[in-house]
N, C-alpha and C positions, 0 to 999 in steps of 0.2 A: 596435712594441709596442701603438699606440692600437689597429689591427685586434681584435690577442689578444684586450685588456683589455675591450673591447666585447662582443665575443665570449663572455668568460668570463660578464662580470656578466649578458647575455643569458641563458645556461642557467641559472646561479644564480637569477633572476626568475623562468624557467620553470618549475623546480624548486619553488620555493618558492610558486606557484601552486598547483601538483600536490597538495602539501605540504595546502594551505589546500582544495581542493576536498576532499580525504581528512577532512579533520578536521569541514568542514562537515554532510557526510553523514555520517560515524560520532555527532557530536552531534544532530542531526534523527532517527537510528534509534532513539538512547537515550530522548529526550524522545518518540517515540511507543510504544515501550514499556512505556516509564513511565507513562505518560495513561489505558494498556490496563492494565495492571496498577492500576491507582489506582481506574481505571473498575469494573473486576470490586470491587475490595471497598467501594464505594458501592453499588452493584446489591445484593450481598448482603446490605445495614444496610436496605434499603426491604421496606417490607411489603407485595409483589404477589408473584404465585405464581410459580416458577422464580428460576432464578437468571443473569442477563446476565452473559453472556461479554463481549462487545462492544458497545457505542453510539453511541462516538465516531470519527471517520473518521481511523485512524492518517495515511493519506497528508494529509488539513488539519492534523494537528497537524504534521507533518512538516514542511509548508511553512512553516509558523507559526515555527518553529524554526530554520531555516536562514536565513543570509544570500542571500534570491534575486538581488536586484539582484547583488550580488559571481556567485554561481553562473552565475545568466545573462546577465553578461558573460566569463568565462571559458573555456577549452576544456573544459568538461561539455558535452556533444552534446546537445542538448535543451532543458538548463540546467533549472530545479528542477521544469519541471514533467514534464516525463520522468524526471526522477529519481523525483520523488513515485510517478508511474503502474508505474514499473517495482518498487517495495516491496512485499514480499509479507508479511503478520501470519500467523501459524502459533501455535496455543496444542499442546501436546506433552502426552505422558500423563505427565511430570511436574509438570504443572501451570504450565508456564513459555512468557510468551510470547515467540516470536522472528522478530525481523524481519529480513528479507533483503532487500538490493537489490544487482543485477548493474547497470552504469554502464560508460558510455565515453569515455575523454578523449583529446582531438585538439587538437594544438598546435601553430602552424605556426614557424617560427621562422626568418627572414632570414637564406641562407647556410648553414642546415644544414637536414638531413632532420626533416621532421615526426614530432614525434612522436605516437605512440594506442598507447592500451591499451584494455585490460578487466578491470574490476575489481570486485572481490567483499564487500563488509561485510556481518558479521553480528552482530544483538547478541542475548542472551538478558535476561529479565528474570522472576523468581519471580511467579506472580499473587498478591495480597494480598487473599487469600482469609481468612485466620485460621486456618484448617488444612490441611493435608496431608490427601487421602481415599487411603487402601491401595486395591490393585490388587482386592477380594470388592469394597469401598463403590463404585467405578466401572461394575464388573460386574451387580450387583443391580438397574439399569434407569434409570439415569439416560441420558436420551435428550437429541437438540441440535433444538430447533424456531426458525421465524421464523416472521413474523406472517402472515396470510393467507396460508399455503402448509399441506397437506394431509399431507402426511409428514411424517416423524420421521428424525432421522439418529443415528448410533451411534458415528462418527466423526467429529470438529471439524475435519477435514482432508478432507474430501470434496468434490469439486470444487464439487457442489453449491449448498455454502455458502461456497466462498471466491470472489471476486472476481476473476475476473483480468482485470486491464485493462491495455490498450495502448495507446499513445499512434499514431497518423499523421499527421503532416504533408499529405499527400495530399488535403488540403480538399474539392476543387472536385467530387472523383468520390461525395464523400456529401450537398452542395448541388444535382447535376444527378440526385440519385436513383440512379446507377451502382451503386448498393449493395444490400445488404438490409436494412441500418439506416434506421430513419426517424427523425427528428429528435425530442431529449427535448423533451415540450412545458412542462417546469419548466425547462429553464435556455438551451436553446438561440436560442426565437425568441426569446429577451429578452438577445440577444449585442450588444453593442455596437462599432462597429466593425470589423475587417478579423479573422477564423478563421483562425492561424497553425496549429493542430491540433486535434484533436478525439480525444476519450478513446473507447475502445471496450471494452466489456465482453465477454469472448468469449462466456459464456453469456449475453447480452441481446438484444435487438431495437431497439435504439435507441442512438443515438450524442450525444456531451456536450461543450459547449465548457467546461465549467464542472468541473474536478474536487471542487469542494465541493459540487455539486451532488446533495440528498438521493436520488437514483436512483444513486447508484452507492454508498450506505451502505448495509447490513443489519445487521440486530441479531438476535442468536441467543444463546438463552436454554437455560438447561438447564433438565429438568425428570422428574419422574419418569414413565417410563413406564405405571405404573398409573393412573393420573390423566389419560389423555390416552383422550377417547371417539371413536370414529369414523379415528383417523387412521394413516394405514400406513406400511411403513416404505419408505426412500429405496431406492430401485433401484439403486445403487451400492453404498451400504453398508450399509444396515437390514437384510440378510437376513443 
């Protein structure tokens, strides 16, 4: 019977990890959600022209929000900071932002077959804007800009302007140059000890030991398109 009983409380443990990894990241999607929505309607109460969509780096708030140490000692593949890289923020034309993160958990477990999966959280959150704009007030020319860049976007979901970043392990091949990343000069030479990963933006030219690090934020403002001199629209979606 001691075999079983061992046996049993083992999955039970297991389980109950699974359990605590789920609830960590569905609590980190809510609180970066939340920060995004919160953020939009601060942006709106300030008197400079346009109105911020985003400022704050949902994946830092994300990590802020989860128990890492528990994450990255458990079967999360990665542990928080491949969870953070792998979040993706989406504002929706109803005005709602929603965060996605795809995750993998591997769990080895003495005497039985390991377990993995793959799994999916999503949360939605209303922006707290103070209104609702109807589908004419969208249409009328409100445009998506960031700072120092020349176009105008139309769409808040255009690749564009979203960020996709990936995490690699794979160290040594973007330290010997093997790449066509060059190293961020804000966070990377100033890395401290041994590069377990490195963050990569798929639209960028440089690679990041640092996810908090201000090269992989943008901030994107709406603003009216009559008001904007000289600037053209995105090749993706402006036309």
């Amino acid at each position: 019977m001691t075999p079983l009983f061992l046996m049993v409380m083992l999955m039970l443990t297991t389980a109950g990890e699974i359990l605590m990894i789920h609830g960590q990241i569905a609590h980190g999607l809510e609180e970066a959600v939340r920060s995004a929505a919160v953020n939009e309607y601060r942006g709106s109460k300030r008197k400079n022209s346009g109105k911020i969509v985003s400022e704050v780096s949902s994946k830092t708030v994300f990590l802020s929000s989860v128990n890492r140490r528990f994450l990255d000692r458990s079967g999360l593949m990665g542990g928080s900071k491949a969870a953070a890289a792998a979040m993706q923020m989406k504002k929706n034309s109803k005005e709602e932002y929603v965060a996605t993160i795809t995750y993998s958990i591997k769990k080895s477990m003495p005497f039985l077959a390991p377990f993995s999966g793959v799994f999916q959280q999503k949360v939605r959150q209303k922006a707290m804007t103070g209104y609702v704009p109807d589908g004419d007030e969208r249409k009328e020319g409100l445009v998506y800009i960031t700072p120092h860049e020349s176009v105008y976007h139309k769409d808040l979901t255009c690749t564009h302007l979203a960020l996709n970043i990936s995490v690699d392990q794979d160290v040594q091949k973007y330290l010997d140059g093997k790449t066509a990343y060059k190293e961020c000069k804000k966070c990377t030479r100033y890395e401290r000890g041994d590069v377990t990963c490195v963050y990569v933006p798929k639209e960028g030219e440089a690679y990041h030991t640092d996810l908090t690090c201000s090269g992989l934020k943008r901030t994107v403002k709406q603003a009216d398109l009559s008001t904007l001199k000289g600037m053209k629209p995105c090749e993706r979606c402006g036309m």
